[in-house]
N, C-alpha and C positions, 0 to 999 in steps of 0.2 A: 500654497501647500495644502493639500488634505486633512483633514480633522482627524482620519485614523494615521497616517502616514506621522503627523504631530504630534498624537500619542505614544507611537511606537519611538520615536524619537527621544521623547521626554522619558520613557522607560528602558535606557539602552544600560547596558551592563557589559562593561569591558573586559573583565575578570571572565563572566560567561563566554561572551564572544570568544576569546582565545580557545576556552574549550570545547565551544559546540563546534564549533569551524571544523576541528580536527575530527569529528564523528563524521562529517559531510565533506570530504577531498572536491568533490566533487565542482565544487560551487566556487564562486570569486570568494574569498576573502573580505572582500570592501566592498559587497553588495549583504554581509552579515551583522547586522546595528546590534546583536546580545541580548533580544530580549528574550524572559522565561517562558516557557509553554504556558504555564498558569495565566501569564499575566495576556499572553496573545490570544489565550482562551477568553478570557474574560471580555477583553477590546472587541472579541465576534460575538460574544452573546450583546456586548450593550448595542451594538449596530447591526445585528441581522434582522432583519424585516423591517429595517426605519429607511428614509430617502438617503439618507449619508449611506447607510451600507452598500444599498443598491446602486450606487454613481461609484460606489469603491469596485463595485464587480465587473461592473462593467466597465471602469477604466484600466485594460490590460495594455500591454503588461504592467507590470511591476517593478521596481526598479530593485527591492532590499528582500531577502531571502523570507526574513518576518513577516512581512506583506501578503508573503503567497503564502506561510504558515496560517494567517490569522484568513486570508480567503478561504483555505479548504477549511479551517475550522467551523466558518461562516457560512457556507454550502452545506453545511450539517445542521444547520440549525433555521432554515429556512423554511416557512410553514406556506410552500408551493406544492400543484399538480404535479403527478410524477413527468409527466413531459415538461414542464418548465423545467426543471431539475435535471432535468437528462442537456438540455440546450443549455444551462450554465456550467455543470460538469464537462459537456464536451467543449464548451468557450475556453474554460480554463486548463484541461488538461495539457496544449502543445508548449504550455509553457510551466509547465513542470518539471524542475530540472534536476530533479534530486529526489531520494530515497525519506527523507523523511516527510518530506512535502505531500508527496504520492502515498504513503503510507499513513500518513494522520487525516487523509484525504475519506481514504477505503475508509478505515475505524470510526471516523465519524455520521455516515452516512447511514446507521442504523436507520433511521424512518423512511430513506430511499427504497431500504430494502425490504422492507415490512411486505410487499409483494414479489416477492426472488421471480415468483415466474412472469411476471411482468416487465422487469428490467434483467432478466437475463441477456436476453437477443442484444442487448446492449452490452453488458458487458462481453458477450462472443465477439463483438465488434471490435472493441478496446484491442483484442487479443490480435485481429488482422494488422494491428499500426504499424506502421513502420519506425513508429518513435517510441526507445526505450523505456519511458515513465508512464504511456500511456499503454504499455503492453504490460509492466510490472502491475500497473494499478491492475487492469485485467485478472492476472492471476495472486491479486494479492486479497482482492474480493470475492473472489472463490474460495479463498482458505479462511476469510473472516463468517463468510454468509452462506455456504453449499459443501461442504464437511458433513453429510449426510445422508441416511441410508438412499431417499429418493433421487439425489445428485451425484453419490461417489461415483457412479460407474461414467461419469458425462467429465465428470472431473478429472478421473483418471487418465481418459482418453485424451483431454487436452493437454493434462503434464506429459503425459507421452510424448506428442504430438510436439511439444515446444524443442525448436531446435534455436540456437542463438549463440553468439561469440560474446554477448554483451555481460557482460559480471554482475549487472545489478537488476538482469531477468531471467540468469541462471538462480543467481540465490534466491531468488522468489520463488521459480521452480520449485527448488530443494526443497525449501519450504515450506511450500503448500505440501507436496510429498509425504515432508515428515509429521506435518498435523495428520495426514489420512491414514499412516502408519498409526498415529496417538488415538486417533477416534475410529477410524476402521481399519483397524490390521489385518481381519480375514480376507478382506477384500482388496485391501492394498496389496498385501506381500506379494500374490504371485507377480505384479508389477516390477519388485527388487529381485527377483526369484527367476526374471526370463533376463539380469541383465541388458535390458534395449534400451537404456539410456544413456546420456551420453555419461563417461566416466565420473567426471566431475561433482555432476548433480544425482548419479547413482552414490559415492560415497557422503557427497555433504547430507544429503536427505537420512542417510545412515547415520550421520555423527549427530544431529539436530534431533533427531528419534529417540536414540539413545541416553540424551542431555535428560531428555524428559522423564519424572518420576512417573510417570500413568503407562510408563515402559514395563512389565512384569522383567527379571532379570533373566529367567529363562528364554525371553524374548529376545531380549538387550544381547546377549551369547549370540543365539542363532540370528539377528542381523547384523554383528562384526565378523561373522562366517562369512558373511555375502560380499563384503567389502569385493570390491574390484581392483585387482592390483597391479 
């Protein structure tokens, strides 16, 4: 057995397990061992950059949901060339099978990004997949890291552009949406304003927008006008 796989083991929580499971449908049940974010945080910073981590990344897949949690938290914390980092990120993403995984994934890649236009082309990549966590990461990166004035209009274009049946990269959609709504409205709105999305991800982006205090209420009014009914 693995040194990390053994720690994650010895820190399992059964009480949590029942309740994270239910945040993630998604996933087996019995590939979920309970352990806390904190604690999976901690288990990637004490093995990122030593030889134990590096034989943990490289041995995919994964068998226990925690696993791939404390991998993508480990992927963040790796003091590699941005092309190394690009060749373990793409190693790991086909086996990403869930929303939180993928999503602690994006957040933690802060020093990935530290040159957006460097590793853009890559994430435009992510966006062609034909696999759902490696398309959500796509546009889940975009609303963490290119939410601004010299990207909205590039950003725009590809929430447009996103057409999908799959539930967990519409609401990613939505979501990036509603951040560009929170941080550029002038330039988001005529996007809610021409209607050309698909119903769904036109209203959720409206309800997520609205959620938000950095909404003025004058605002909040005239985007439950737009709703699509």
């Amino acid at each position: 057995m693995n040194i990390i796989l053994n720690e994650l083991l010895n820190c399992r929580d059964l009480k949590y397990k029942d309740f994270h499971k239910r945040l993630i449908p998604t996933i087996d049940e019995d590939t979920v061992l309970g352990v806390r974010s904190p604690i999976a945080q901690a288990i990637a910073k004490k093995y990122a950059n030593t030889d134990t981590g590096n034989d943990f990344l490289k041995n995919l897949p994964h068998k226990y949901y925690d696993e791939n949690a404390v991998h993508a938290f480990m992927l963040g914390r790796l003091k590699y060339d941005t092309g190394s980092l690009k060749s373990y990120i793409s190693d790991f993403l086909p086996y990403v099978d869930n929303w939180a995984v993928c999503d602690g994934l994006c957040a933690h890649l802060k020093s990935f990004f530290k040159n957006r236009d460097e590793v853009l082309p890559f994430v435009l990549d992510c966006l062609k997949s034909d696999k759902t966590y490696t398309v959500r990461f796509g546009l889940v990166c975009l609303l963490n890291y290119y939410i601004e004035g010299r990207y909205i209009d590039l950003v725009l274009e590809i929430a447009k552009s996103v057409k999908s049946e799959e539930y967990y990269i519409n609401m990613a959609n939505a979501w990036l949406i509603s951040f560009c709504l929170i941080k550029e409205y002038e330039k988001t709105l005529p996007l809610i304003e021409a209607k050309c999305l698909d119903k769904w991800v036109h209203n959720k982006a409206i309800q997520k927008s609205i959620e938000s205090y950095r909404i003025s209420d004058t605002r909040k009014q005239y985007l439950k006008s737009l709703r699509i009914k």
